[in-house]
BALUMVO-815609 format. One record per residue (C-alpha): x, y, z. Coordinates in nm, 2 decimals. Example, Ala and Ser with C-alpha at 12.3 -4.5 7.8 and 13.67 -1.06 7.14 Angstrom:
rec x:1.23, y:-0.45, z:0.78
rec x:1.37, y:-0.11, z:0.71
***
This chain:
rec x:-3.97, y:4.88, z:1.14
rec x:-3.85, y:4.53, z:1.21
rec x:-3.55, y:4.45, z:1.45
rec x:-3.28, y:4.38, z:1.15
rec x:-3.40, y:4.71, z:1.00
rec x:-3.29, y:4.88, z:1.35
rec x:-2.98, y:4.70, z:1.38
rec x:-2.89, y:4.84, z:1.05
rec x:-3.04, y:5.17, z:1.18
rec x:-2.80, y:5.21, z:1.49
rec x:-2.53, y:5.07, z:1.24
rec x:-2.56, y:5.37, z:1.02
rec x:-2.55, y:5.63, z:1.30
rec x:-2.24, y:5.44, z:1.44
rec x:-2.11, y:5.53, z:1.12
rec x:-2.17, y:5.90, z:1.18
rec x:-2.02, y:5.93, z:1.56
rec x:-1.71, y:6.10, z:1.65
rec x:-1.56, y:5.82, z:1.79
rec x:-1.63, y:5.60, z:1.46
rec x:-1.51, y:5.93, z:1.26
rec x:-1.19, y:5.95, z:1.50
rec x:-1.10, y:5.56, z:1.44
rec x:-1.12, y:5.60, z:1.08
rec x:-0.88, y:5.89, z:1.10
rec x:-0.62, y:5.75, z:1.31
rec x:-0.63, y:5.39, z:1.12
rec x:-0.55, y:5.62, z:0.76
rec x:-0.29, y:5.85, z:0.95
rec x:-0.12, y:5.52, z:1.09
rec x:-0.16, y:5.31, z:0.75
rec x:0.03, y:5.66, z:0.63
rec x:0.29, y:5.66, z:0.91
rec x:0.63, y:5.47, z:0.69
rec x:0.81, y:5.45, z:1.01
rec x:0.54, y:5.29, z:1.19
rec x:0.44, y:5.05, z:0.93
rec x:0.84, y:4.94, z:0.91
rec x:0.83, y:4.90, z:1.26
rec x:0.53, y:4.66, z:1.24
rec x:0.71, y:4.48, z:0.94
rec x:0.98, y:4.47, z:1.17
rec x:0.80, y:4.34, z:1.47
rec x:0.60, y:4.06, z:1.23
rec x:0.93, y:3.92, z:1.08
rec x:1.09, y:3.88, z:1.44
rec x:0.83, y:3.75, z:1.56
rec x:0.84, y:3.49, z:1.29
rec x:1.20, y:3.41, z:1.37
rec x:1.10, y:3.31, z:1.72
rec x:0.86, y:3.04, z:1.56
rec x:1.09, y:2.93, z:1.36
rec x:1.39, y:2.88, z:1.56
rec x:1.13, y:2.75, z:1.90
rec x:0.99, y:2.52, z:1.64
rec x:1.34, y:2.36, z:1.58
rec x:1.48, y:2.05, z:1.80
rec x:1.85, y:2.19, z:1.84
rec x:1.71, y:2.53, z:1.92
rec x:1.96, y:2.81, z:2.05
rec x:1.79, y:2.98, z:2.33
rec x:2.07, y:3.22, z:2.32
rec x:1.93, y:3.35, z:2.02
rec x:1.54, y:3.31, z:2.10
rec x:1.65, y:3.52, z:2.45
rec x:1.84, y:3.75, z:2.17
rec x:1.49, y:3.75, z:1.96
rec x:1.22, y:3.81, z:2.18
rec x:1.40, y:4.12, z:2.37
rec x:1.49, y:4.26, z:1.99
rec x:1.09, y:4.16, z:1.93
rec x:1.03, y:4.34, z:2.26
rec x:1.23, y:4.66, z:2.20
rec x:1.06, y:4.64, z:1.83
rec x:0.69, y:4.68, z:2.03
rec x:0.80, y:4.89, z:2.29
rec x:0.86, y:5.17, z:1.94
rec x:0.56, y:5.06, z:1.77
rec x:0.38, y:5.17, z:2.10
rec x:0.58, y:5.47, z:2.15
rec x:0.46, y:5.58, z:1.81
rec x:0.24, y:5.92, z:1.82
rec x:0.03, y:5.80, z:1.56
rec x:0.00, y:5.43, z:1.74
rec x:-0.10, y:5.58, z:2.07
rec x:-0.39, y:5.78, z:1.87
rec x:-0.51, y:5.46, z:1.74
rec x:-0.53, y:5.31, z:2.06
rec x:-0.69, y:5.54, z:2.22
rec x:-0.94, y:5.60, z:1.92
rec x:-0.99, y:5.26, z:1.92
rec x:-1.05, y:5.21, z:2.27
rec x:-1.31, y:5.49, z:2.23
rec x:-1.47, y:5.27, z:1.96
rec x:-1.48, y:4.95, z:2.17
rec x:-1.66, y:5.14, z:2.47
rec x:-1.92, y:5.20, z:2.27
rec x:-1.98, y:4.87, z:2.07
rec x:-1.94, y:4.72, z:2.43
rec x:-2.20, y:4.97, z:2.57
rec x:-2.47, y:4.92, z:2.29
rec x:-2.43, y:4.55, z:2.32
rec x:-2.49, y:4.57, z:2.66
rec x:-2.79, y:4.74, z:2.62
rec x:-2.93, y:4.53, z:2.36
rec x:-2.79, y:4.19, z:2.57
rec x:-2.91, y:4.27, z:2.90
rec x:-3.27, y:4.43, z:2.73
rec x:-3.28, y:4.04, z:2.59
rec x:-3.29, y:3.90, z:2.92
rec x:-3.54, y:4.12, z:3.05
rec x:-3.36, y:4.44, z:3.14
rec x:-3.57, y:4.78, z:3.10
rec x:-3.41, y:4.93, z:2.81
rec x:-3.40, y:5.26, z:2.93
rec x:-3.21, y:5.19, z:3.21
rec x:-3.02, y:4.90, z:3.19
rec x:-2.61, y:5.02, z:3.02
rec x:-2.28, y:4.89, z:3.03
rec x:-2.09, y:4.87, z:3.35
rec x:-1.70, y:4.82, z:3.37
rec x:-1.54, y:4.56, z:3.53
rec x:-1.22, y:4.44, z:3.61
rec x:-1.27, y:4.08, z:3.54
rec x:-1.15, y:3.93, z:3.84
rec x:-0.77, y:3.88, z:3.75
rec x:-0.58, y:4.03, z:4.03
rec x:-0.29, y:3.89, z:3.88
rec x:-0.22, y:4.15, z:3.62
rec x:-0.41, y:4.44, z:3.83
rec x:-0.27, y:4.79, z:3.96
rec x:-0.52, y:4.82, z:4.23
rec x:-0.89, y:4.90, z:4.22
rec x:-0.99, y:5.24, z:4.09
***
């Protein structure tokens, strides 16, 4: 077997795992969710009324400051949303392991042994926007 025919291999049983499965659910159940898709409408067409009236030369920025707390208010719901915080957290299942696998194969391509070489979180280094270390 050839490396493409692996990578389509591990592709497949992606396909089977939970957290793939559990994804797939939650993006049908929030595709599903009327409320929630309104509010995303919602959150899209304010957002485009910021554009438009920042991209004007006699702009009001009474009414962007009016817009963008509507626009936040409008995300602060969308988030709120039972079926939105299951997608987030199915998705952020998802992304741990695409971002573990690829770590794996990544650091195996520079040399890593493969059976111990995985995927180790990090912060970033932005201390700006950090609650404190673990």
């Amino acid at each position: 077997m050839d490396i493409i025919e692996l990578a389509r291999q591990i592709g497949k049983e992606i396909q089977k795992d939970e957290r793939y499965l559990n994804l797939q659910k939650a993006e049908k159940t929030s595709d599903a969710d009327e409320q929630l898709q309104q509010l995303i409408g919602e959150f899209n067409l304010k957002r485009m009324a910021i554009n438009n009236e920042a991209q004007k030369e006699d702009r009001d920025e009474d009414k962007l400051q009016k817009f963008n707390l509507e626009l936040r208010d409008c995300y602060s719901s969308i988030m709120e949303n039972p079926n939105m915080i299951a997608y987030q957290m199915a998705k952020q299942e998802m992304d741990t392991l695409l971002k573990r696998v690829n770590a794996i194969i990544m650091q195996s391509a520079e040399g890593e042994d493969p059976e111990t070489t995985d995927y180790v979180e990090s912060c970033g280094g932005d201390c700006g926007s950090c609650g404190g270390c673990h």
